[in-house]
N, CA, C and O atoms as a GROMACS GRO file, in nm:
protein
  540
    1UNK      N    1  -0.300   0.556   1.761
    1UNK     CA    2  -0.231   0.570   1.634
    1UNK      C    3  -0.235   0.436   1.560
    1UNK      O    4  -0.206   0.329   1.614
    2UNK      N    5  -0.276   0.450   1.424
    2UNK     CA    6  -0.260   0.309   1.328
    2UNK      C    7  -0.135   0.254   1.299
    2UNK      O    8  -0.072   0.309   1.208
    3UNK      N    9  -0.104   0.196   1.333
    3UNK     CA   10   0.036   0.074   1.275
    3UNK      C   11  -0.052  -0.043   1.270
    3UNK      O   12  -0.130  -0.079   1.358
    4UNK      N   13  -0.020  -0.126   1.097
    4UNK     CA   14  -0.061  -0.230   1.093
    4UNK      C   15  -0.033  -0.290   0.989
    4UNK      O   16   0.056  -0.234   0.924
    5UNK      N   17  -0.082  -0.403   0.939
    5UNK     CA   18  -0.058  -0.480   0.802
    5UNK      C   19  -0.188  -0.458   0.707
    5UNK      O   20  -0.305  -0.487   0.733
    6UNK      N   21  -0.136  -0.399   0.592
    6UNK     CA   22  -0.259  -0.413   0.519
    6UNK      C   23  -0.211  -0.542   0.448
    6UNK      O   24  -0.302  -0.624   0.441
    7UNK      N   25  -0.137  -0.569   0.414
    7UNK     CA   26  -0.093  -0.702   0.362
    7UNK      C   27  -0.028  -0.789   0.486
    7UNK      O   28   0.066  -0.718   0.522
    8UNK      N   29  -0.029  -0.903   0.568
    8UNK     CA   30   0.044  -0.918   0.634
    8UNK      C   31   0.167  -0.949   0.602
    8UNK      O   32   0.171  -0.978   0.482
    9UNK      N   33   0.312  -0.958   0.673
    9UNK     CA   34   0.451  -0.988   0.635
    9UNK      C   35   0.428  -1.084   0.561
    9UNK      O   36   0.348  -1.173   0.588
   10UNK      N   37   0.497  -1.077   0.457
   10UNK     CA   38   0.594  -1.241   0.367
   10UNK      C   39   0.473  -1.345   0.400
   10UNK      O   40   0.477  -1.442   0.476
   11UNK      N   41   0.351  -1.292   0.310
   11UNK     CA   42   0.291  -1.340   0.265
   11UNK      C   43   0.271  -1.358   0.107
   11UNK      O   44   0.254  -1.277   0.016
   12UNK      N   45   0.282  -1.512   0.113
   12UNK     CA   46   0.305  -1.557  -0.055
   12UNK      C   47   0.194  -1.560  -0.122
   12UNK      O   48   0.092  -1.615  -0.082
   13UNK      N   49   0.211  -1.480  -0.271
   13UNK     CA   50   0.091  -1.506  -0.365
   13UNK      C   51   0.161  -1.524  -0.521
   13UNK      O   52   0.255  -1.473  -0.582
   14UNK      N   53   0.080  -1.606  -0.543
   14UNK     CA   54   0.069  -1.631  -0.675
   14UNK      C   55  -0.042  -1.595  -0.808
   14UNK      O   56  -0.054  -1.645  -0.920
   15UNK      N   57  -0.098  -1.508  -0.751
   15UNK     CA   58  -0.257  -1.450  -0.824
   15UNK      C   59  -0.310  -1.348  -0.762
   15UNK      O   60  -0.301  -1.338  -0.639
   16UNK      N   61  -0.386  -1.239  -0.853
   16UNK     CA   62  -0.439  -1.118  -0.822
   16UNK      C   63  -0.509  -1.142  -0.670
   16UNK      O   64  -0.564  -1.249  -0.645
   17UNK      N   65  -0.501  -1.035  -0.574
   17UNK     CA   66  -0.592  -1.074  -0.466
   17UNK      C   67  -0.614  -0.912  -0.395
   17UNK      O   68  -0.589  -0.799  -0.437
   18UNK      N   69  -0.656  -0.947  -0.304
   18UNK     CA   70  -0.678  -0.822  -0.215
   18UNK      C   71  -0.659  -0.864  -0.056
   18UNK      O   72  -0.707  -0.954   0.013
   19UNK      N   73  -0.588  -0.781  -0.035
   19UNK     CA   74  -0.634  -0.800   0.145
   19UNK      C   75  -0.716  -0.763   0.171
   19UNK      O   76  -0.813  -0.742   0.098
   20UNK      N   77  -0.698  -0.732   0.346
   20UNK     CA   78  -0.792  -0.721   0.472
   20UNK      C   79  -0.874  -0.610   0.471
   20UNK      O   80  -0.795  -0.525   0.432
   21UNK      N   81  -0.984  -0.552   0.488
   21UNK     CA   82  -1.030  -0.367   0.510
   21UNK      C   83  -0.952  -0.362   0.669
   21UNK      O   84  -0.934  -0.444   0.758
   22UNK      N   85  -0.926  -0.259   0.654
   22UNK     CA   86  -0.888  -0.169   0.759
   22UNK      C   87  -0.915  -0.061   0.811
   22UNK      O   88  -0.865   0.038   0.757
   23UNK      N   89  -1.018  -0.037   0.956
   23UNK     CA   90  -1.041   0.052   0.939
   23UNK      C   91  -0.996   0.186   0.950
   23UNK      O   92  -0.928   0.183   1.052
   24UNK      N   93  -0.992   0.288   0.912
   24UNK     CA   94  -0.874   0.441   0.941
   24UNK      C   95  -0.982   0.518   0.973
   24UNK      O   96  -0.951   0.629   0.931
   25UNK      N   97  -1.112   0.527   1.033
   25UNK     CA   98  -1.140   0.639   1.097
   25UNK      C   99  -1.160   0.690   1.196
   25UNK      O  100  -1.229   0.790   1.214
   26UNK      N  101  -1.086   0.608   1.300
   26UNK     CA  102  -1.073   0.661   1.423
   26UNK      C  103  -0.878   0.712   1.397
   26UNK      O  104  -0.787   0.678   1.473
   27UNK      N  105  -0.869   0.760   1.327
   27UNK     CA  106  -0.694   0.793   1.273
   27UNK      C  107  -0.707   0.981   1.353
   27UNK      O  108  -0.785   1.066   1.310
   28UNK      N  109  -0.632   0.998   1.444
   28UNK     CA  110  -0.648   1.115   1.446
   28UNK      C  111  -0.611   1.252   1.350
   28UNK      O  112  -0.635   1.372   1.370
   29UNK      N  113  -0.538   1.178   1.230
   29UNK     CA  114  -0.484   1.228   1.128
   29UNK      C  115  -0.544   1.129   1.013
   29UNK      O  116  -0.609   1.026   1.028
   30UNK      N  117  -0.497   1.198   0.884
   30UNK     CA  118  -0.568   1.132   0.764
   30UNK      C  119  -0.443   1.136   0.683
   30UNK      O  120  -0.472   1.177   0.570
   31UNK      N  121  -0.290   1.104   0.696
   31UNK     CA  122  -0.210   1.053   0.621
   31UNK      C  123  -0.115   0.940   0.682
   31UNK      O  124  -0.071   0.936   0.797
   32UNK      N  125  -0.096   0.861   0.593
   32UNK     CA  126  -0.016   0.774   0.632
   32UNK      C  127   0.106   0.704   0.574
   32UNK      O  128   0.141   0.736   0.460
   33UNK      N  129   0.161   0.631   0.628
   33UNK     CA  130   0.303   0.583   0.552
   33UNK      C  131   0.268   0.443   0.486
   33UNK      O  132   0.244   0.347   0.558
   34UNK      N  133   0.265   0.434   0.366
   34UNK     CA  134   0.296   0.276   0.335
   34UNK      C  135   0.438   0.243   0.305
   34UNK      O  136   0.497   0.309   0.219
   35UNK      N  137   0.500   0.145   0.369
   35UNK     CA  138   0.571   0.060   0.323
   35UNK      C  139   0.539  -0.085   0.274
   35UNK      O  140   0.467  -0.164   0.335
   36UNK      N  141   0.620  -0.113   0.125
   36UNK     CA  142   0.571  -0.193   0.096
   36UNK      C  143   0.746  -0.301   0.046
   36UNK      O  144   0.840  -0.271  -0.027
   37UNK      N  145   0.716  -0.427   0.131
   37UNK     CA  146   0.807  -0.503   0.144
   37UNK      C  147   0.817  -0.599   0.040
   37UNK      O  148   0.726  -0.677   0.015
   38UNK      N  149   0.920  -0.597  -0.017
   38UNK     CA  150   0.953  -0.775  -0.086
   38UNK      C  151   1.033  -0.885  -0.051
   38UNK      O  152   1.142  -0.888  -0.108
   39UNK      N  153   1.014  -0.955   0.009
   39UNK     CA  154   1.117  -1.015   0.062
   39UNK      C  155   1.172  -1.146  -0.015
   39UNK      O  156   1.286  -1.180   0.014
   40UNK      N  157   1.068  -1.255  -0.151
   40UNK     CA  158   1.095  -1.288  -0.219
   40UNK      C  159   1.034  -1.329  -0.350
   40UNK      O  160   0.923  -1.381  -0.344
   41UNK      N  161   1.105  -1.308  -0.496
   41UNK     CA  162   1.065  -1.335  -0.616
   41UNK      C  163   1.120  -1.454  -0.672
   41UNK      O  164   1.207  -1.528  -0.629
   42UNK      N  165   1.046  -1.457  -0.786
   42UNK     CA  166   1.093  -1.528  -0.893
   42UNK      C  167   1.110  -1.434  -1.063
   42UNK      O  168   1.032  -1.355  -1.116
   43UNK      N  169   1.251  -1.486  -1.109
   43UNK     CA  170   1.294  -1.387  -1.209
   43UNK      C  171   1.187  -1.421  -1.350
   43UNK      O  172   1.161  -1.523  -1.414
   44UNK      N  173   1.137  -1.257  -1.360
   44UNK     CA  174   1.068  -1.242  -1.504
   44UNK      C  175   0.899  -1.221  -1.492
   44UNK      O  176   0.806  -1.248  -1.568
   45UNK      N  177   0.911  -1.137  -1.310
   45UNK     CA  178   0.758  -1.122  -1.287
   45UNK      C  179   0.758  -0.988  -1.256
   45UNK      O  180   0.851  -0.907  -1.261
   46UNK      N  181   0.633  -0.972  -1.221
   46UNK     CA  182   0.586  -0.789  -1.152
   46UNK      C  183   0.464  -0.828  -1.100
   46UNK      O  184   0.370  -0.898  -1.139
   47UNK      N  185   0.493  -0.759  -0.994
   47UNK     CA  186   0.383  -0.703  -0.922
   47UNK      C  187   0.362  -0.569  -0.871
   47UNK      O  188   0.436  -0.492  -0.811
   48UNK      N  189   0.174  -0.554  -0.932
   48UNK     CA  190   0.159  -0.410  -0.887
   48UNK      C  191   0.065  -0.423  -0.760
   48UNK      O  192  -0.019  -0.511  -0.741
   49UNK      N  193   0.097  -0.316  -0.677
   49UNK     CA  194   0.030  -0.277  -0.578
   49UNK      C  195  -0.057  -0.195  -0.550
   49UNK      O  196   0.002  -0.097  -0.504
   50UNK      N  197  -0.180  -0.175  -0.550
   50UNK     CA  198  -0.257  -0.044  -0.504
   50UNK      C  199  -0.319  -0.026  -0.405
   50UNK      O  200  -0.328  -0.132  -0.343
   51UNK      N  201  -0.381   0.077  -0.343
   51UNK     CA  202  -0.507   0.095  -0.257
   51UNK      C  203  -0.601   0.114  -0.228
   51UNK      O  204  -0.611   0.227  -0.181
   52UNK      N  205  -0.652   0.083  -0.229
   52UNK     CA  206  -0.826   0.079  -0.247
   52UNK      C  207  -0.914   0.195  -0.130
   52UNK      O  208  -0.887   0.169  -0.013
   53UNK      N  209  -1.001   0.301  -0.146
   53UNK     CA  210  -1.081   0.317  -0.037
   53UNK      C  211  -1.244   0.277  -0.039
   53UNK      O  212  -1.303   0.221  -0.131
   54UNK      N  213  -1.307   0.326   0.106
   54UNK     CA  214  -1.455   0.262   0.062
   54UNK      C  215  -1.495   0.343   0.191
   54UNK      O  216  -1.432   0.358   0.296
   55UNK      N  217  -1.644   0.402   0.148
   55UNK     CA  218  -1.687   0.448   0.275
   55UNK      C  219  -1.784   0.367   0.376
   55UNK      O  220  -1.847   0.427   0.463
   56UNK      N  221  -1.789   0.281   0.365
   56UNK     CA  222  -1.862   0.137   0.411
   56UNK      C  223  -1.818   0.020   0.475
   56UNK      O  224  -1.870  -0.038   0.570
   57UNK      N  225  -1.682  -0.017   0.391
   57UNK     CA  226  -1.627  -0.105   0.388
   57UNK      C  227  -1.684  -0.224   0.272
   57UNK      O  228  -1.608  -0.319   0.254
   58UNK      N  229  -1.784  -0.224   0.213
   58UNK     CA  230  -1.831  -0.292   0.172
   58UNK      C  231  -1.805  -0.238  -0.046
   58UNK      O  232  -1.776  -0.298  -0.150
   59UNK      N  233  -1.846  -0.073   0.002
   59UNK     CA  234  -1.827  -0.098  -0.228
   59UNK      C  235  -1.690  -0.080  -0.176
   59UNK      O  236  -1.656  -0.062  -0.059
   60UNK      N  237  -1.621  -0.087  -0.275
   60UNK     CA  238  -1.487  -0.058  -0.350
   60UNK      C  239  -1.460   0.048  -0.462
   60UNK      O  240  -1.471   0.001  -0.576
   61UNK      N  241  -1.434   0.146  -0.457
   61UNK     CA  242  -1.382   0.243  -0.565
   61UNK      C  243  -1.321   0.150  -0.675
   61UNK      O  244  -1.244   0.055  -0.657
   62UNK      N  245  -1.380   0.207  -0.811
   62UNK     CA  246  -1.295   0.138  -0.892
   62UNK      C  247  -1.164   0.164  -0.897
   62UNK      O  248  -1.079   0.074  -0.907
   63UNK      N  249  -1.129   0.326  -0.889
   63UNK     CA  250  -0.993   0.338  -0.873
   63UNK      C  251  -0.923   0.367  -0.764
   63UNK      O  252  -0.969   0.393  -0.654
   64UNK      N  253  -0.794   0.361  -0.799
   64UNK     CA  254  -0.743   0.368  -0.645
   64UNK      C  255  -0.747   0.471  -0.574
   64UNK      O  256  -0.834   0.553  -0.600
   65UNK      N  257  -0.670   0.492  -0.484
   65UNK     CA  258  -0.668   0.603  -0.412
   65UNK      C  259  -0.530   0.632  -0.433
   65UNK      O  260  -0.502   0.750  -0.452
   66UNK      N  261  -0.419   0.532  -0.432
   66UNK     CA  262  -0.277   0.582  -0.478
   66UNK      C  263  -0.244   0.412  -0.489
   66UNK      O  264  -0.318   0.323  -0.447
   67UNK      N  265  -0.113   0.393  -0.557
   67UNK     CA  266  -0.069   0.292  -0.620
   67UNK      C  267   0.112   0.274  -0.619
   67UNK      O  268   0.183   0.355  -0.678
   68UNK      N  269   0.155   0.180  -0.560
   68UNK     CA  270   0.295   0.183  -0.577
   68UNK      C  271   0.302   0.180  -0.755
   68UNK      O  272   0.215   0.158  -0.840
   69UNK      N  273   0.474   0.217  -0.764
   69UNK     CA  274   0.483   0.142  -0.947
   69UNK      C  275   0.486   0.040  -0.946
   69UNK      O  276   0.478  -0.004  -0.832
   70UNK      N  277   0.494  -0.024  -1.013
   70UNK     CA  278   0.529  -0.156  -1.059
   70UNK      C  279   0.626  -0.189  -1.021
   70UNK      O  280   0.700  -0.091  -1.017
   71UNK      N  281   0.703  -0.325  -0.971
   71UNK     CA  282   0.814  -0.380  -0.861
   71UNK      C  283   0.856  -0.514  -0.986
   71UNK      O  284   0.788  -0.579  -1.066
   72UNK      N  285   0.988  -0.510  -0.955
   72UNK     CA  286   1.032  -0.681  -1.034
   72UNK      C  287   1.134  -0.716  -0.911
   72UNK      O  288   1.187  -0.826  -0.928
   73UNK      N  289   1.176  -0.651  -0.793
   73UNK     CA  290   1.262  -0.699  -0.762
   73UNK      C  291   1.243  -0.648  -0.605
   73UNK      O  292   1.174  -0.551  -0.572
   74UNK      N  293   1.323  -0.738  -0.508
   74UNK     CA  294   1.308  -0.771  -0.357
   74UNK      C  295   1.337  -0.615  -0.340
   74UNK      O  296   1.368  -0.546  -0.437
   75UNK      N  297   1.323  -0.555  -0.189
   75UNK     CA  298   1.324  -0.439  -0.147
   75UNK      C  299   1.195  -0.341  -0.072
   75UNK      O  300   1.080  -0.372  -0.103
   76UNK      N  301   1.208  -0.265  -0.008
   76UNK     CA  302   1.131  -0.162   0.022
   76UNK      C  303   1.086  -0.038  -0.040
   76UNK      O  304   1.154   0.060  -0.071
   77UNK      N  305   0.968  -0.057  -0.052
   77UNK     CA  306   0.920   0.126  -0.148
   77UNK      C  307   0.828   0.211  -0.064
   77UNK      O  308   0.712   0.173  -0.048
   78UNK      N  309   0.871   0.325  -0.008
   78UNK     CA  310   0.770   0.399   0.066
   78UNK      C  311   0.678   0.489   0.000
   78UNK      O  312   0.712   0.554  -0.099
   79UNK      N  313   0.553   0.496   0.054
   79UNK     CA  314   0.463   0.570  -0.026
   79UNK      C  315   0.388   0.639   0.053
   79UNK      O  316   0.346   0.601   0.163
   80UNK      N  317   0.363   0.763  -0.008
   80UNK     CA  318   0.261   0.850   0.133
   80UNK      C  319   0.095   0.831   0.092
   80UNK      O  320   0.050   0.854  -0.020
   81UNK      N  321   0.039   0.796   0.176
   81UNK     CA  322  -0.150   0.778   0.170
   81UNK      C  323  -0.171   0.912   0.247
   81UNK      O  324  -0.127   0.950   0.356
   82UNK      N  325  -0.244   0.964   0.167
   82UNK     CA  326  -0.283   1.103   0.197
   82UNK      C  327  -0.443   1.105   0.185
   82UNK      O  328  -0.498   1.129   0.078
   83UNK      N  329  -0.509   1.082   0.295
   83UNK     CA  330  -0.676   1.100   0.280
   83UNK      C  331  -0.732   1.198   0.268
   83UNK      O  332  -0.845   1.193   0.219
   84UNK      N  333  -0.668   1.348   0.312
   84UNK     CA  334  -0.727   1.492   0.319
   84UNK      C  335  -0.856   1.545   0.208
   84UNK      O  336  -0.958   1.613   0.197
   85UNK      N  337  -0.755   1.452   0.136
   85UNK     CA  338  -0.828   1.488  -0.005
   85UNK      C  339  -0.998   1.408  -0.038
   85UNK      O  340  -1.092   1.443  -0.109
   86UNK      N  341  -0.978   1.304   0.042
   86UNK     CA  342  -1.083   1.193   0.031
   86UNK      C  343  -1.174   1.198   0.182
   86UNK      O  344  -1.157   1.104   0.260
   87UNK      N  345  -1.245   1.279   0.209
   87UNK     CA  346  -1.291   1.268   0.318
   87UNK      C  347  -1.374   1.152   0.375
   87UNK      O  348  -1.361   1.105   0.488
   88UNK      N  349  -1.467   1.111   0.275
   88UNK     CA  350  -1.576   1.007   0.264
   88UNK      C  351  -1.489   0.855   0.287
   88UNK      O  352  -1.556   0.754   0.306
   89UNK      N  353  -1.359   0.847   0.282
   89UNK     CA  354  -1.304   0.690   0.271
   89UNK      C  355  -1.260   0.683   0.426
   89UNK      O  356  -1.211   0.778   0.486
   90UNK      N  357  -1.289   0.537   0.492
   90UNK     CA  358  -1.317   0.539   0.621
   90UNK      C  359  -1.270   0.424   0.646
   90UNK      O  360  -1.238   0.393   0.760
   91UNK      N  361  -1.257   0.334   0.536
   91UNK     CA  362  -1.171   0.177   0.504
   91UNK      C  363  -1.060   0.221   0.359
   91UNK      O  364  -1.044   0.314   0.279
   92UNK      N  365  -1.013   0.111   0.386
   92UNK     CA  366  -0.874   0.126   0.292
   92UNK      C  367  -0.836  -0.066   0.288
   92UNK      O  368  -0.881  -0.142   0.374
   93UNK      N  369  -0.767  -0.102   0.198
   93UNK     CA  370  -0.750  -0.259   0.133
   93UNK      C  371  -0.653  -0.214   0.041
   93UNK      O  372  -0.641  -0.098   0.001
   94UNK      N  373  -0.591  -0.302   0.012
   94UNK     CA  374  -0.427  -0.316  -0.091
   94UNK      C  375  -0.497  -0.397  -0.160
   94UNK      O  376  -0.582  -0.475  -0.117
   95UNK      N  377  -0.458  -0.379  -0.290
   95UNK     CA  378  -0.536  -0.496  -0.400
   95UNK      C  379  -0.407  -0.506  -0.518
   95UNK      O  380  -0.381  -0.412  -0.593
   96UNK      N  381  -0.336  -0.634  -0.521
   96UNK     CA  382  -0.199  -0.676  -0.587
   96UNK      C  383  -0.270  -0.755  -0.699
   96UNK      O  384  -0.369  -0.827  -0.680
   97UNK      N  385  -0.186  -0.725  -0.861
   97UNK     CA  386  -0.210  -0.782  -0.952
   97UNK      C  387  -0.058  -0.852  -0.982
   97UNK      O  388   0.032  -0.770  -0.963
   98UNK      N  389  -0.028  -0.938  -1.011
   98UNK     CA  390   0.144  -1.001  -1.096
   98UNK      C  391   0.135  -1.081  -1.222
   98UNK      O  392   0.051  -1.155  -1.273
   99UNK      N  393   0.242  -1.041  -1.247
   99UNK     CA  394   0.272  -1.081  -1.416
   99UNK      C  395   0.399  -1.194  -1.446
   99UNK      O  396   0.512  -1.172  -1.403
  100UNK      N  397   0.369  -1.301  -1.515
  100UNK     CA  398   0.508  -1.360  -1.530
  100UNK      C  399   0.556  -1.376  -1.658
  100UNK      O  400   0.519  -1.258  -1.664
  101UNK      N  401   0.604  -1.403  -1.772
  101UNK     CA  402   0.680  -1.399  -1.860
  101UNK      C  403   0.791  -1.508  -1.876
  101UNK      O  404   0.848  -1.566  -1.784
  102UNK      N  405   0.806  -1.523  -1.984
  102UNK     CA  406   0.977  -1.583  -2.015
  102UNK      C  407   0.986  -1.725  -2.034
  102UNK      O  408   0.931  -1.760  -2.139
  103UNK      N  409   1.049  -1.839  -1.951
  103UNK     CA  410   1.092  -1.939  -1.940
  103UNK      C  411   1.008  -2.000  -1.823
  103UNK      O  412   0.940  -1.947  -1.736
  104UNK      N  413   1.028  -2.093  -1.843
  104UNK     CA  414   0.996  -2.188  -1.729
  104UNK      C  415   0.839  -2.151  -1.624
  104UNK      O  416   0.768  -2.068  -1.681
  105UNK      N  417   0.790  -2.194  -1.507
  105UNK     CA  418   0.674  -2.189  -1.494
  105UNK      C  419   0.618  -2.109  -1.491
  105UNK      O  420   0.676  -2.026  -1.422
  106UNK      N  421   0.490  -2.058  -1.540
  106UNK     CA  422   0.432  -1.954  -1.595
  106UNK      C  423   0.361  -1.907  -1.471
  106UNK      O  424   0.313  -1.800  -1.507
  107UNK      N  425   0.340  -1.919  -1.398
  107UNK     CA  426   0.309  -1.926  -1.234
  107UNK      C  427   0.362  -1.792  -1.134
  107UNK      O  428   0.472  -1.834  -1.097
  108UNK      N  429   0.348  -1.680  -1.083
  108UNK     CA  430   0.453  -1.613  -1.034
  108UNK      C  431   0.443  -1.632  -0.925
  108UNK      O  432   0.357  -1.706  -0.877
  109UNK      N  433   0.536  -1.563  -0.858
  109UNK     CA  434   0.534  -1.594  -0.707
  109UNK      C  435   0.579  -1.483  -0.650
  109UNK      O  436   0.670  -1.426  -0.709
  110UNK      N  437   0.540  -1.436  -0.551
  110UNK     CA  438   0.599  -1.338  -0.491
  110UNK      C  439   0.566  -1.342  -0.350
  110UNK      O  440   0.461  -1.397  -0.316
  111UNK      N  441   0.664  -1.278  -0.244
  111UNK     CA  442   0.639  -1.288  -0.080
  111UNK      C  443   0.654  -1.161  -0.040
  111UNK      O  444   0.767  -1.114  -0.060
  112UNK      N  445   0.567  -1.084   0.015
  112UNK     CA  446   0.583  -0.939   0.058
  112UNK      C  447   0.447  -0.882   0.153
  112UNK      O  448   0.336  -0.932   0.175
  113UNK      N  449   0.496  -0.782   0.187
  113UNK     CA  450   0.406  -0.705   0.263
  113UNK      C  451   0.371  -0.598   0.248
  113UNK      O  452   0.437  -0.528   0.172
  114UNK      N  453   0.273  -0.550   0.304
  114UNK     CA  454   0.250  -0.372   0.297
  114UNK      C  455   0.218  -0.355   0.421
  114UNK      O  456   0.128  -0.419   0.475
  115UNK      N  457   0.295  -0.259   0.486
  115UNK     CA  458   0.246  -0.208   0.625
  115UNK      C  459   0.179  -0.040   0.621
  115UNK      O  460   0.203   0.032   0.524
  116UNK      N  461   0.104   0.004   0.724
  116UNK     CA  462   0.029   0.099   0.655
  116UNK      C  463   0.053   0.186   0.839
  116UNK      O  464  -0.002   0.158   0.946
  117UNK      N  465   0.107   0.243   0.821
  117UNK     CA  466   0.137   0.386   0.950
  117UNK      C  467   0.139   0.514   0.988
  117UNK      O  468   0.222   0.595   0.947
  118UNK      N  469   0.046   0.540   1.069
  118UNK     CA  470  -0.040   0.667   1.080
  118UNK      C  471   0.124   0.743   1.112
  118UNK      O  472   0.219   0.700   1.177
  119UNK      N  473   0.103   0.899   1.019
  119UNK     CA  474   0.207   0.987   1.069
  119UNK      C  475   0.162   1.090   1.160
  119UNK      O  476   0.095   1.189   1.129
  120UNK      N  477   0.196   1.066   1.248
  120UNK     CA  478   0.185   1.218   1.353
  120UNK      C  479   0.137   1.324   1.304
  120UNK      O  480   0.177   1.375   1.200
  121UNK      N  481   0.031   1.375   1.388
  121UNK     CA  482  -0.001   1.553   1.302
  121UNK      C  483   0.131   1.601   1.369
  121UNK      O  484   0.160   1.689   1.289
  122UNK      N  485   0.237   1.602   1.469
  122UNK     CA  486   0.347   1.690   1.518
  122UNK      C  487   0.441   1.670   1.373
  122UNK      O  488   0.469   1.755   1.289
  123UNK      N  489   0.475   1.540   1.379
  123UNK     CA  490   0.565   1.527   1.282
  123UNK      C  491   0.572   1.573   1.114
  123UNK      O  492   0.662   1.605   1.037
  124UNK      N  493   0.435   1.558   1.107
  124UNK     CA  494   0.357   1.568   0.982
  124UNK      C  495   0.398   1.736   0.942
  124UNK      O  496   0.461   1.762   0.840
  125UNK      N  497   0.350   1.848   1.044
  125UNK     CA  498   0.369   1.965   1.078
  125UNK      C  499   0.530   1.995   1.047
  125UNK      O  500   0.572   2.050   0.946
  126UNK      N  501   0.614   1.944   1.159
  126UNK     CA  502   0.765   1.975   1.097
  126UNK      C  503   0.833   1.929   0.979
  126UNK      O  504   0.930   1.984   0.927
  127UNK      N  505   0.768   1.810   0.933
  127UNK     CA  506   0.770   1.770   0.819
  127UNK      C  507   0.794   1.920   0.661
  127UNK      O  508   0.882   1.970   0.590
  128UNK      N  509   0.633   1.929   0.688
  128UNK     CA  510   0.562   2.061   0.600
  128UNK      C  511   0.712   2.204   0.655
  128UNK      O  512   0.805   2.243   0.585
  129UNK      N  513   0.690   2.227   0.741
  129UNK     CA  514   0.765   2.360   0.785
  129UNK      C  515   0.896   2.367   0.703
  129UNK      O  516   0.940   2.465   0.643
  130UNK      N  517   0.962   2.214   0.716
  130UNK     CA  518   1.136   2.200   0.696
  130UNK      C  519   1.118   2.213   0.528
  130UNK      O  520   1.220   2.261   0.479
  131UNK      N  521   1.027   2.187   0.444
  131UNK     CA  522   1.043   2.148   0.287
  131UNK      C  523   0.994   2.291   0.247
  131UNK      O  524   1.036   2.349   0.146
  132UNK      N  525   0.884   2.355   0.348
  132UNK     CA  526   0.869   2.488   0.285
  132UNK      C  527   1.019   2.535   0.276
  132UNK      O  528   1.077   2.574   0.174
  133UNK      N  529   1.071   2.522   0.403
  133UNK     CA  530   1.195   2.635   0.455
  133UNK      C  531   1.286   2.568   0.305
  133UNK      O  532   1.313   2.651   0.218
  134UNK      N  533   1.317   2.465   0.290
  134UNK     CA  534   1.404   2.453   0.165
  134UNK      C  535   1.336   2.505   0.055
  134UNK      O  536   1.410   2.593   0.010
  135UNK      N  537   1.280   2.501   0.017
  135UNK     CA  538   1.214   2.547  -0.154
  135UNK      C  539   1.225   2.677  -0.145
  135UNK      O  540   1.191   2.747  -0.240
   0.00000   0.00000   0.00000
C-alpha cells in the first residue's frame, strides 16, 4: 500500500516548484487520499497546489489531474485522487505556485506538505455502500 510524501513535511518554499514523481503503479487500487499540510505562512500570500500525472514519468500533462483551492492560511485540506478515470498515469508530482501582495517583502513563504495515501479497495467499498445507503 502507498503512504508517502509527495511534498515532503514542512518543507519551505518561496517560488513555484514541483516535487518528487512518485510512482503509483504498483497501487493495488487507483484512488487515493491527499492531505495537504500548512504548517507555516506569511500574511498576504496563497498558495496553489496541484497534481500532475505522466505515463513515463518523464512528459507532464499540461493539466492537472485534480488541484487543491487556493490556501492563505495554516491547516489541513483533504482531497480525493481518483485515477479510475486516468488509466495511462503511472507517476503523479504536486506542482505549487504562491502569490504575495501588500506590504512589506514581496517574497512569500510558505512551509507545508502533501502526503499522498492509497485507500483500501475494502474501505473504499464501504465507503461507496454507506453514501449510496444515505442518498
Amino acid at each position: 500500500m502507498i503512504d508517502t510524501f509527495l511534498v515532503a513535511d514542512k518543507t519551505v518554499v518561496s517560488a513555484k516548484g514541483d516535487g518528487p514523481t512518485v510512482d503509483v503503479s504498483g497501487a493495488a487500487g487507483r484512488v487515493f487520499l491527499l492531505t495537504l499540510e500548512i504548517t507555516k505562512i506569511i500574511e498576504q500570500e496563497s498558495l496553489e497546489v496541484s497534481i500532475h500525472g505522466s505515463a513515463d514519468g518523464a512528459a507532464w500533462g499540461a493539466k492537472p489531474v485534480v488541484a487543491f483551492s487556493q490556501k492563505f492560511y495554516c491547516g489541513q485540506s483533504p482531497l480525493l485522487l481518483d485515477l479510475t478515470a486516468h488509466p495511462d498515469v503511472k507517476f503523479v508530482r504536486a506542482h505549487w505556485d504562491v502569490a504575495r501582495w501588500g506590504r512589506g517583502t514581496e517574497t512569500p513563504m510558505f512551509e507545508f506538505g502533501v502526503r499522498l495515501k492509497e485507500i483500501p479497495a475494502d474501505v473504499l467499498r464501504a465507503a461507496t455502500a454507506e453514501a449510496k445507503a444515505l442518498a
